[in-house]
PATORTI-303270 format. One record per residue: x, y, z of N, C-alpha, C in turn. Coordinates in steps of 0.1 Angstrom, whole numbers, padded with zeros to 4 digits, always signed. Atoms other than C-alpha are relative to their C-alpha. Layout:
XYZXYZXYZ...
This chain:
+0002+0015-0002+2103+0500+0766+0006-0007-0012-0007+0008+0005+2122+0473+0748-0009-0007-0007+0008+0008+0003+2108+0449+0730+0002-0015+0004+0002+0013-0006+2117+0421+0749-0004+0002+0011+0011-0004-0012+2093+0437+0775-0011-0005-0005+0014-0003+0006+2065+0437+0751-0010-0013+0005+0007+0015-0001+2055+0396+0755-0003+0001+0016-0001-0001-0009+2059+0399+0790-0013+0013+0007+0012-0007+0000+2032+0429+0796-0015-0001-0005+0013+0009+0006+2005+0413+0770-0005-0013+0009+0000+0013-0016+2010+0382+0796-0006+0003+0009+0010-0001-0010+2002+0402+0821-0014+0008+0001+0014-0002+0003+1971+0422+0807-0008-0010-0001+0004+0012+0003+1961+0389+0797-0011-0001+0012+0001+0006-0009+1962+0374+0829-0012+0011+0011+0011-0014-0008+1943+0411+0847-0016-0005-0005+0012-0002+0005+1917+0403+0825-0011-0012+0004+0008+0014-0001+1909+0364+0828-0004-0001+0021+0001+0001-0016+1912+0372+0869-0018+0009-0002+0011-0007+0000+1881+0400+0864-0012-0012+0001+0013+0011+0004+1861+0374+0845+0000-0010+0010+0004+0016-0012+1868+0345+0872-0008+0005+0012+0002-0004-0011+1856+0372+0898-0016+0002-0001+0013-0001+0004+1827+0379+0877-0009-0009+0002+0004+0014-0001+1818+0339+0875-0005+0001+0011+0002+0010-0015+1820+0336+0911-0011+0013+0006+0014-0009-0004+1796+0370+0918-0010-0006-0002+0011+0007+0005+1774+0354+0897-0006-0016+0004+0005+0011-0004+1767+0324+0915+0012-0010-0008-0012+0010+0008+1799+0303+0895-0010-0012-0012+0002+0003+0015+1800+0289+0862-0013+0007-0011+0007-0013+0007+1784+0325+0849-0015-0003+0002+0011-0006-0001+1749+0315+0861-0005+0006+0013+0007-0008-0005+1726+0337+0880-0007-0012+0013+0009+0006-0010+1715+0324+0916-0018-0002+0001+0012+0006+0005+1680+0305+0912-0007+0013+0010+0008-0006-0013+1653+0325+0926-0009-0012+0001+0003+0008-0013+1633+0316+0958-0012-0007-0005+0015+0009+0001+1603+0289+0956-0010+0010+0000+0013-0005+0001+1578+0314+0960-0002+0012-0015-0001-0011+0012+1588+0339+0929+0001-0013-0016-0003+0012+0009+1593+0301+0909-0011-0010+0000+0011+0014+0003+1563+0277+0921-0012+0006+0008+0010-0004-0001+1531+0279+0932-0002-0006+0017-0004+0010-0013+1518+0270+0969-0012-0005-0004+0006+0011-0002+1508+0237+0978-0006-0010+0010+0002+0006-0013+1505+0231+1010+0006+0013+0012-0009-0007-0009+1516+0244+1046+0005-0006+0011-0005+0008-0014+1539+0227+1069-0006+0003+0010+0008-0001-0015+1520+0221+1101+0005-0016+0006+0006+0010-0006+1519+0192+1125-0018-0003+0000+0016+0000-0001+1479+0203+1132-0005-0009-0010+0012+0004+0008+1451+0181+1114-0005+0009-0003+0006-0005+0008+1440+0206+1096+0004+0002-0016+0001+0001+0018+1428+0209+1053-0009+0008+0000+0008-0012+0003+1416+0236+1039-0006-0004-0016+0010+0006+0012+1384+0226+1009+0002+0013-0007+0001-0013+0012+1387+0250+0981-0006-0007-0015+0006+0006+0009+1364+0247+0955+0002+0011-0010-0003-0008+0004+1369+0262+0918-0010+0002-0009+0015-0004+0003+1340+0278+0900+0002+0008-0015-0002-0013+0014+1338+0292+0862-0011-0002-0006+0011-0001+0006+1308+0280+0846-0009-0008+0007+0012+0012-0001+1271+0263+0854-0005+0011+0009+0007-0009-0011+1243+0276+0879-0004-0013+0007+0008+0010-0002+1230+0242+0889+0011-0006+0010-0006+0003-0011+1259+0228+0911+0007+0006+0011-0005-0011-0016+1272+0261+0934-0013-0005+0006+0009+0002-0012+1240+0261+0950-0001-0013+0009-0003+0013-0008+1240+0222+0960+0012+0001+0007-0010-0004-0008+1274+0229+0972-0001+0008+0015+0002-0012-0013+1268+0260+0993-0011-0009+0009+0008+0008-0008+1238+0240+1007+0006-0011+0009-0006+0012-0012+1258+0208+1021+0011+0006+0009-0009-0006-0007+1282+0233+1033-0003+0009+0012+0011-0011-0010+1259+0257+1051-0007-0013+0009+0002+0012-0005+1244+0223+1063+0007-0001+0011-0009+0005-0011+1272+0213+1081+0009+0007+0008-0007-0011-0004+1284+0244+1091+0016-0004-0003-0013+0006+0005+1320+0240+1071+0005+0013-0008-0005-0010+0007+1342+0266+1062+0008-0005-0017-0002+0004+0017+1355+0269+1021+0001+0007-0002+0000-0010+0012+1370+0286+0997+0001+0000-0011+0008-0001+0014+1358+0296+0964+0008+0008-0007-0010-0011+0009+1380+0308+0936-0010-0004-0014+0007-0005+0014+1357+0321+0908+0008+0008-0008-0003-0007+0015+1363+0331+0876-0011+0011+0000+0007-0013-0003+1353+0366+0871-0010+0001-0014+0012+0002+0003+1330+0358+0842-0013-0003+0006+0007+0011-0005+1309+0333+0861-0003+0012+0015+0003-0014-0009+1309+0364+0891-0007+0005-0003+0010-0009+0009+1296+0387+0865-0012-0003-0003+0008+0005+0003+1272+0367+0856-0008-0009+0010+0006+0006-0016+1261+0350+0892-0002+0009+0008-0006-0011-0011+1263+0385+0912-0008-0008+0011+0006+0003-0011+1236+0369+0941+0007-0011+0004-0010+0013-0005+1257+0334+0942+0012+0005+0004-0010-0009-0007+1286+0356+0951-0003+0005+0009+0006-0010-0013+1271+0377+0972-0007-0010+0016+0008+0007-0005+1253+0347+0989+0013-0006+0006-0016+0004-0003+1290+0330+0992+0007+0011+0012-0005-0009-0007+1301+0362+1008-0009+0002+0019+0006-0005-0012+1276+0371+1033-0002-0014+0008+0007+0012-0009+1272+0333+1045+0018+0001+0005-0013-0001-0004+1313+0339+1052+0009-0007-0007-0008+0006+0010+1330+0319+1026+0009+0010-0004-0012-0001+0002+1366+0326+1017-0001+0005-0014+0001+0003+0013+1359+0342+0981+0021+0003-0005-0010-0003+0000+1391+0342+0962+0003-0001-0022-0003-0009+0011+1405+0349+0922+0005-0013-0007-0007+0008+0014+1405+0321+0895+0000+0007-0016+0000-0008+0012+1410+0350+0868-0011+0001-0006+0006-0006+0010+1395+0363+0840-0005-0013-0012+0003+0006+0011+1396+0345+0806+0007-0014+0008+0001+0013+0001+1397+0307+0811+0018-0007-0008-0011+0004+0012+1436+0300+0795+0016-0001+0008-0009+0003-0007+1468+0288+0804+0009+0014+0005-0008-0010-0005+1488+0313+0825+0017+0002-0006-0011+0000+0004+1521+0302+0811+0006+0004-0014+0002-0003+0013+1510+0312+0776+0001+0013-0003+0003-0016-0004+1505+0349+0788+0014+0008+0000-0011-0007+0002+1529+0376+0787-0003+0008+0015+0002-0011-0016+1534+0397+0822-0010+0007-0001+0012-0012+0004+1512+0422+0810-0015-0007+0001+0015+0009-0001+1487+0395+0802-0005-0005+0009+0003-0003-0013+1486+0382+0833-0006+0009+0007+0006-0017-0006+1482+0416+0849-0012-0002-0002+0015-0004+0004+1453+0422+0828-0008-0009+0006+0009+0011-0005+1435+0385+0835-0006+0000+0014+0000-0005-0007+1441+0393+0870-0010+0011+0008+0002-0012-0004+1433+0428+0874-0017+0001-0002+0010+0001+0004+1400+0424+0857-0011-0009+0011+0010+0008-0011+1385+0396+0876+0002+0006+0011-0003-0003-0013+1399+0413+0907-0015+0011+0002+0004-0013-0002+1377+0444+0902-0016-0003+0003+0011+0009-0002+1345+0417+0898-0003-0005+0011-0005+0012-0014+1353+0397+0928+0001+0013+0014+0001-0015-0016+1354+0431+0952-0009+0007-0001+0017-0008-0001+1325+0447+0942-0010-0009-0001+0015+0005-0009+1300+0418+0948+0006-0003+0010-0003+0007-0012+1318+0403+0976+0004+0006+0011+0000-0008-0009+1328+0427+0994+0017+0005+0007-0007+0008-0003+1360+0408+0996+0014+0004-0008-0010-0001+0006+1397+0415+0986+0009-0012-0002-0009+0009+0003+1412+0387+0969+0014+0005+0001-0015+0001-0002+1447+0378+0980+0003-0016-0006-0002+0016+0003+1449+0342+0962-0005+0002-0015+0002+0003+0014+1451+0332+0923+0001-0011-0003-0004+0019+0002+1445+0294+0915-0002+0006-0017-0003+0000+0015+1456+0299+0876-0009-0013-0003+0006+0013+0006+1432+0276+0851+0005-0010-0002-0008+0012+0003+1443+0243+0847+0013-0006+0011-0012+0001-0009+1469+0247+0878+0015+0005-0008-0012-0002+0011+1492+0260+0847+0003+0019+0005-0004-0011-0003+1517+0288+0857+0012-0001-0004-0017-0005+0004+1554+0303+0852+0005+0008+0008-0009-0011-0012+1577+0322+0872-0006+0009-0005+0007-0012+0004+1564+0349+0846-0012+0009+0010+0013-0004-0005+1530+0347+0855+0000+0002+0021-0001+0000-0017+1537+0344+0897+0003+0017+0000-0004-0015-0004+1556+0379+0896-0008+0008-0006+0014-0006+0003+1530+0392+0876-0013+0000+0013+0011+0000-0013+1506+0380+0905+0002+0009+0008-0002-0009-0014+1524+0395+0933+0004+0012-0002+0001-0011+0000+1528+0424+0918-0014+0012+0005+0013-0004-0001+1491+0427+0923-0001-0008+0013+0002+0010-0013+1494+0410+0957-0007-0010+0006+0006+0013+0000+1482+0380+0948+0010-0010+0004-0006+0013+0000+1495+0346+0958-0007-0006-0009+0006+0014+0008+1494+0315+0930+0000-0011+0017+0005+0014-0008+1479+0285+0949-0004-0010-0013+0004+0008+0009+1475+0253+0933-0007-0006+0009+0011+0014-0008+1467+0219+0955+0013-0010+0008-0006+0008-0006+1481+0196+0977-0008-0015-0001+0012+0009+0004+1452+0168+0968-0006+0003-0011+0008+0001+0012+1432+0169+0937-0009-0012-0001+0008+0006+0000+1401+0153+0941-0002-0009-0014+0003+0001+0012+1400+0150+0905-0015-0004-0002+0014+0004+0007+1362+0151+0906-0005+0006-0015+0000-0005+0015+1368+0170+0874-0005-0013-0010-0005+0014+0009+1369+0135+0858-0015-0007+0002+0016+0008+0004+1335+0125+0867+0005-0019+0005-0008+0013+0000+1353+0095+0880-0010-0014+0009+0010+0008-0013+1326+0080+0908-0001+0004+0007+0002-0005-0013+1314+0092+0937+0013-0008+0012-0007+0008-0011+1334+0066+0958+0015+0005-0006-0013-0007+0005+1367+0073+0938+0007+0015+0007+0001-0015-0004+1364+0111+0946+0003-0002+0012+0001-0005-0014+1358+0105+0985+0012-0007+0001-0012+0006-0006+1385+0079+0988+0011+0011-0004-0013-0012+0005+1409+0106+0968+0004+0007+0012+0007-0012-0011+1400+0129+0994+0008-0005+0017-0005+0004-0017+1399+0111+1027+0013-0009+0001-0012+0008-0002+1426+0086+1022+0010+0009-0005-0016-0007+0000+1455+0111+1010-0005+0016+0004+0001-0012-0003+1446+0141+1028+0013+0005+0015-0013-0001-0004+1476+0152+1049-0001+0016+0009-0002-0011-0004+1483+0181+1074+0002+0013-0004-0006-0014+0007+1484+0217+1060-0003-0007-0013+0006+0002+0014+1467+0203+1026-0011+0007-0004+0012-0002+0013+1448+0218+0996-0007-0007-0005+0008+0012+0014+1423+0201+0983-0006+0007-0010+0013-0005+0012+1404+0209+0950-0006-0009-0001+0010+0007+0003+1376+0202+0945-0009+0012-0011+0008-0007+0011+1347+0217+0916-0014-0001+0006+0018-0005-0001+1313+0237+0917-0006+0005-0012+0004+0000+0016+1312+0241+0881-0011-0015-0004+0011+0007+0009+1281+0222+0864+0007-0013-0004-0009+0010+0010+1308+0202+0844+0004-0012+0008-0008+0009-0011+1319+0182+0876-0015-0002+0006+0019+0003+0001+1282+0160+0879+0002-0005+0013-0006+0013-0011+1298+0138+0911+0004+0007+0011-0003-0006-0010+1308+0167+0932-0011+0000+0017+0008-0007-0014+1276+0175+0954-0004-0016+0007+0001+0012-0008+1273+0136+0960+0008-0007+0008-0010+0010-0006+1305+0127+0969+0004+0009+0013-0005-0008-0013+1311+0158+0995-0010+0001+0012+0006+0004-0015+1285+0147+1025+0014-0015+0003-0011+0011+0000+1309+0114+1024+0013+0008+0005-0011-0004-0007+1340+0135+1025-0002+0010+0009-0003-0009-0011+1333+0159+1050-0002-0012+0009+0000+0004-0009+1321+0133+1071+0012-0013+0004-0011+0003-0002+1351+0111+1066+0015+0007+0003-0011-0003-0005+1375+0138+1074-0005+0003+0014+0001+0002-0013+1357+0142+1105+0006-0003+0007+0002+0012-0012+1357+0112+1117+0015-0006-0001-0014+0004-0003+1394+0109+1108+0011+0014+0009-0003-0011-0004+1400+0140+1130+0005+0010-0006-0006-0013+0008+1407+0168+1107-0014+0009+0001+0008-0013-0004+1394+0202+1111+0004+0010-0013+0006-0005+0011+1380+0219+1081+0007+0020-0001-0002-0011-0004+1396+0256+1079-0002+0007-0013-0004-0009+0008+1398+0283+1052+0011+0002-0005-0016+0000+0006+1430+0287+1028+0006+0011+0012-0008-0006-0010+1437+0319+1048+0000-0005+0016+0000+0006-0015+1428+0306+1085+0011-0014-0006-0010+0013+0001+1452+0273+1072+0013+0009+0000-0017+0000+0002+1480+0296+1062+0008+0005+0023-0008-0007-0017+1481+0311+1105+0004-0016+0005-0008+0012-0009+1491+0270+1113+0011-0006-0003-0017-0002+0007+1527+0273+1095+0005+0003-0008-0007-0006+0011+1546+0277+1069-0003-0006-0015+0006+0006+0012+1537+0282+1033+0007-0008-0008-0008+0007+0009+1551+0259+1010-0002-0001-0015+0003-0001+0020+1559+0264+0971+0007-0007-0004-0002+0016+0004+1565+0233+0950-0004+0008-0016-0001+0000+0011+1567+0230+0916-0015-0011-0009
């Protein structure tokens, strides 16, 4: 080989090389990043496309003994399906309010372990928060949690694949009553009845801490009534379409 080959062959190594990498780019979803993953491995669900008038009440439970029972009572009252995502402390320490939730047919379902943001956790950590309440939550209730409302509504793609490794779904809300806030009775039910929407979550609280709950929910059940909506369970909500995960 000559050496007025030489320029001419580095040229075209060159050029072998920068082709690879453009081939690489474009594998990769182009401009070297990685194809997003799907809404459900990224957000939490929030709803479920339906036309039907149906909302599914889910109430979330970690400390107090004084407002589950007023709860379960106006609910057993009016014969009204609900689901209940306890913290597996508050389990531990309630076993007959569980049990009483269970056997009356309530939807029980898995707001973890330790009380703390999900996003803060490491996979593993997750797992554990998880796994623990899980094992609480099936031996009084009888019941196999398939649902995780993380504390605070705070999650991460982390924490999701962490879930469904344990074949949990994250749920958050599609409404937020915000009776956390103590805000008024009338506040709460307008929350409620005026933006409640097809295939919607609502939260709502049966923790002690939330004093406005058991007065403001004869008002909203009988306002979603009477505005034709039919009261179901997260899982009976998800058989009326498709789930939807939102950020």
């Amino acid at each position: 080989m000559t050496r007025a080959h030489a320029p001419w062959i580095r040229r075209a190594a060159v050029g072998a090389v920068l082709a690879a990498v453009a081939a690489l780019v474009v594998a990769l979803g182009g401009q070297g990043r990685a194809a997003p993953l799907p809404p459900q491995d990224r957000y939490s669900l929030r709803q479920v496309i339906t036309q039907d008038k149906v909302v599914a009440l889910t109430f979330d439970i970690s400390w107090g003994t004084r407002m589950p029972p007023k709860i379960l009572a106006i609910l057993e009252h009016d014969h009204v399906p609900a689901t209940f995502f306890l913290s597996g402390p508050w389990a531990a320490q309630n076993p007959q309010l569980v049990r009483q939730m269970a056997q009356a047919g309530y939807e029980i379902e898995s707001h973890g372990w330790a009380h703390v943001n999900f996003s803060q956790l490491s996979y593993q950590g997750v797992v554990d928060n998880i796994r623990r309440a899980d094992a609480v939550l099936r031996a009084l209730s009888g019941q196999k949690p398939t649902f995780i409302r993380p504390p605070n509504g705070d999650f991460s793609p982390t924490s999701i694949r962490a879930a469904r490794s344990l074949g949990y779904t994250t749920v958050t809300w599609g409404t937020d009553s915000r009776d956390w806030m103590n805000p008024g009775v009338q506040t709460i039910v307008r929350r409620v009845v005026d933006r409640a929407f097809p295939g919607d979550i609502i939260l709502l609280h049966a923790s002690d801490t939330c004093r406005q709950t058991d007065q403001a929910l004869p008002a909203i059940l009988s306002g979603l009534q009477a505005r034709g909506w039919r009261l179901v369970t997260l899982k009976q909500l998800l058989t009326y379409g498709r789930p939807d995960f939102r950020g």
